[in-house]
Each structure stands twice: as C-alpha cells, then as structure tokens.
N, C-alpha and C positions, 0 to 999 in steps of 0.2 A: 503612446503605449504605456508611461510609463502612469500617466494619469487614469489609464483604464485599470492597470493593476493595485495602483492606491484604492480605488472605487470598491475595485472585486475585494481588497481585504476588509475594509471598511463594512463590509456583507457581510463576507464570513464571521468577523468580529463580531455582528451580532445575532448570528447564529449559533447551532449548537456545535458547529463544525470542531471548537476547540475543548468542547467535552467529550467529545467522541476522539479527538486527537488522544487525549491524556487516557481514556476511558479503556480503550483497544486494549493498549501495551500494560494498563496497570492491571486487566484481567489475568496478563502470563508472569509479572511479576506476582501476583499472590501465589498463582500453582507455584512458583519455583520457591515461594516464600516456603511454602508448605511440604514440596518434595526434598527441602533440604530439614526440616524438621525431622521426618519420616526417613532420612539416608540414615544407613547403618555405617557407611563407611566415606572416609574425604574422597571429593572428588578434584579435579583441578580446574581453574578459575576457567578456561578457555572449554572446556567442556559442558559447563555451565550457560556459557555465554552462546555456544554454538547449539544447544538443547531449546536456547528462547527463541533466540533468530531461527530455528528450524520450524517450531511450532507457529512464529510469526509467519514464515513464509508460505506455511501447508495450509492454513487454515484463517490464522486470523486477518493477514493480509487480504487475503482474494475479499472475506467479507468486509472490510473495513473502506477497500475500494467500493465496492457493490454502494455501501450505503453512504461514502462521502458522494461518491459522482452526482446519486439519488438527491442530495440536498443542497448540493450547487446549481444542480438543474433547479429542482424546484423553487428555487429564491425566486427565481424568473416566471417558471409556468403558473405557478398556484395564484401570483398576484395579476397572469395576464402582461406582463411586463417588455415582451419582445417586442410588441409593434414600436411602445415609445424607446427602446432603446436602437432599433436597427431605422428609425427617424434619426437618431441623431448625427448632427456631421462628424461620424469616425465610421473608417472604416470597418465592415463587419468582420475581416477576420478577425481584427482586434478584441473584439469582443468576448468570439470564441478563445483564442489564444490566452488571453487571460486568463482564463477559467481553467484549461489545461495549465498552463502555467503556477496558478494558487493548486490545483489538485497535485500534480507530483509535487511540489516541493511541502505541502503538509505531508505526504506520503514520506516521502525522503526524512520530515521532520517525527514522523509518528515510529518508523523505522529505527530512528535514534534513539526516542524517547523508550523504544521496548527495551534496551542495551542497556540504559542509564536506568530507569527503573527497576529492569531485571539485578543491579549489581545493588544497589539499596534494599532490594529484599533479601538477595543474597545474605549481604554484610549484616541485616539486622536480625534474619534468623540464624546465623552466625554466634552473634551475642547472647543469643538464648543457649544456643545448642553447639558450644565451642570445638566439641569432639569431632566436628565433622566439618570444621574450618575449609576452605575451600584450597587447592596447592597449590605452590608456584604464584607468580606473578600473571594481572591482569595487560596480554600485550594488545594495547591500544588500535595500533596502526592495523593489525592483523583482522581486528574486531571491525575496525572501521572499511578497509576493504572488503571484506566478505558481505555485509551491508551496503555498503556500496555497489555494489555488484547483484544484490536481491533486489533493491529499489530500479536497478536499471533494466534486471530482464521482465519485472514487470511491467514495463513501458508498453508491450502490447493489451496486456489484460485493461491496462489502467487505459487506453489509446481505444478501446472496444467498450469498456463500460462508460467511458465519458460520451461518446458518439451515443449511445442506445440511451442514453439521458438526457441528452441535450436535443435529440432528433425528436421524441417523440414528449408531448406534454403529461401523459400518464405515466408516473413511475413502477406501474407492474411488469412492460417487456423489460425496462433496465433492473429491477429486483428479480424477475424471475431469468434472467440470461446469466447473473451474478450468483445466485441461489444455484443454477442448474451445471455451471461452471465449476463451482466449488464443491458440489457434489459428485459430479463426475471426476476431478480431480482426486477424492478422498477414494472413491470406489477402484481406480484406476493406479495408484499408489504405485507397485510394483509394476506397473506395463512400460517396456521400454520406447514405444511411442508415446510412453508420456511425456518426451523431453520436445515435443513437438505441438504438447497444447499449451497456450497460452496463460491457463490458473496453474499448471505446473512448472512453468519454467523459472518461474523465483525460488521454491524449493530445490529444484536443481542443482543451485549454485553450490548444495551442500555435499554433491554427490564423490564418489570414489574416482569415478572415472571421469577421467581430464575430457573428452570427446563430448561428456552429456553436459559438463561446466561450457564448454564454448561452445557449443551448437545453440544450449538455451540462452547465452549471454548474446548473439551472436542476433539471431532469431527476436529476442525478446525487445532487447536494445534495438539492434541495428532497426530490425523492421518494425520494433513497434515505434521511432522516433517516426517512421515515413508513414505508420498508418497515422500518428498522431496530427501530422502535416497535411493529411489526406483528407482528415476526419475534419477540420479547421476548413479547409477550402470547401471539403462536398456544404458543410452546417451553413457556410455562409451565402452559399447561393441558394438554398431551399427554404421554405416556410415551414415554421415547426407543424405540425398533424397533433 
C-alpha cells in the first residue's frame, strides 16, 4: 500500500494537482486581501478566519473537489492506463484507495492552506490599511477544529465525486454532477433540508444551530467514510465504461 501511495504522489507531483492546491484558497485570500482594504471599521481576527472557511466551504470547496477528483481520474483514463495498472500484481482496491487517500488529504491540505493564506493577506493588507487592524488574538486550536470538521463532513461529496470519476473514462458526468451539486447547493442556501445534501454539509459546520453541526458531521463523516469504502470495493470489481 504504502508503495501504491509513493506512486499516486509521484503523479500528482507532476500534475497540475498542486497549482490548483495553492490556486483555490489564494482566490479567497485576495477577496479577503481586498474586503479588508474596503472595511470601514476592525473586525476581529476569528471573524475573519470564519468569513474564509465559510466561503471555502459554500463554494470553493464543492468546486475544487469537482475538478481535483476530475484530474486524478484522468491521469489514468486519458493515457488508457487501467488495463496495465489492474495487470499488475497488487491488489485492485489498492489502487482505488490510494487515489482516495491522495484526494482527501490534499483536500484536508488545501482546507489549511485557505486559513494560512487567508491570514497573510489579512496581515498584509493590514500594513497598508492599519486603521482597520484586525482584534484580539488569532485562537489557533479553534481555527483548526472548525476545519477540521469541514474537511470531514465533506467526506461524502468528496466519496460521490471520486466514484463518478473514476467509474466512468469521460469526465463530463463527474464535471456536470459537481457543477449541478454546487449549484443546487448555492440556490438552496437557506433550505433546512440542506443539512442533508452532501455539497452542503461542509458549510454547515458553520451553522447556529448545534443539531445542523451534528447531523452534517455526522452524515457527512460517518456516512461519507462507508460510501468512500463502498465506492473502493463497487470500482474494483467493475471495468471503467
């Protein structure tokens, strides 16, 4: 296993996979570079931090899945690649598993990097624009939980969009499932069965009410870990289409 995940980074590494890691999160760091330009008045550093990771969660997230899952699949279908790789003596869920495995953990990584970027823009329009310095203290541990917590109840979206990329060789169902997901997500914003779709349940973790935090962590996590396990077993016994 551990020689199939050296393999799969070795890939990613020379894909675009870690310009689109850095690319994502430095999109919400320039808005926040720019809405603290334009604040008329300080805000406090935790309000700040919960503004990025909200935006990250509603929006750039679901896409940022949509179009990593897209490009780990394709390393494989575009070149024709599956026959000689499910030849080889390793098992095939391994295969799969790996690929989920490099996918949430650049997610988990891209998740960080919105937090760590967003606070360097912060800080540096900051320096420009001192009047409107940000308050209080940055509490780390608080920041890193709540993040933590958005990367996990994504596990189902990220467990659905990896399966619809890896199952089929054309990447327009897994682009247009991601597209239609995030869409419907953004149009559905206030519905309270939205703690029950899967492009919503990462936003959630930001909600007021403790009930829609654990149903979507709960839902997101729990069941997206089993559809992820599900997703690994149905790919490994099927021939891609």
């Amino acid at each position: 296993m551990i020689a199939v995940l050296s393999v799969e980074l070795r890939k990613l590494n020379r894909s675009l996979a870690a310009l689109l890691a850095v690319a994502a999160p430095a999109l919400i760091g320039l808005i926040a570079f720019f809405s603290l330009l334009r604040a008329q008045h300080p805000m406090p550093w935790e309000k700040w931090l919960q503004m990025s990771a909200g935006v990250w969660a509603f929006f750039m997230l679901p896409m940022s899945v949509t179009a990593l899952t897209a490009l780990v699949a394709q390393m494989e279908h575009a070149p024709r690649a599956w026959d000689h790789l499910r030849a080889l003596p390793v098992a095939r869920w391994k295969l799969y598993a790996a690929k989920a495995i490099c996918v949430v953990a650049l997610v988990a990584v891209m998740t960080l990097l919105n937090q760590l970027i967003t606070w360097a823009a912060i800080s540096a329009a900051t320096a420009l624009k001192p009047a409107v310095a940000p308050t209080g203290a940055v509490d780390a541990s608080k920041a890193l939980l709540l993040n933590g917590k958005i990367v996990a109840a994504a596990l189902l979206m990220i467990a659905i969009q990896l399966w619809m990329a890896l199952r089929f060789s054309s990447f327009v169902p897994a682009l247009a499932v991601g597209i239609g997901g995030t869409f419907f997500s953004v149009v559905a914003t206030s519905a309270k069965q939205g703690v029950f779709f899967p492009w919503q349940m990462p936003v959630n973790m930001l909600a007021r009410e403790a009930w829609r935090i654990e149903t979507a962590l709960a839902l997101g996590g729990g069941l997206g870990l089993l559809a992820l396990i599900a997703a690994i077993a149905h790919l490994a016994r099927r021939e891609v289409l």
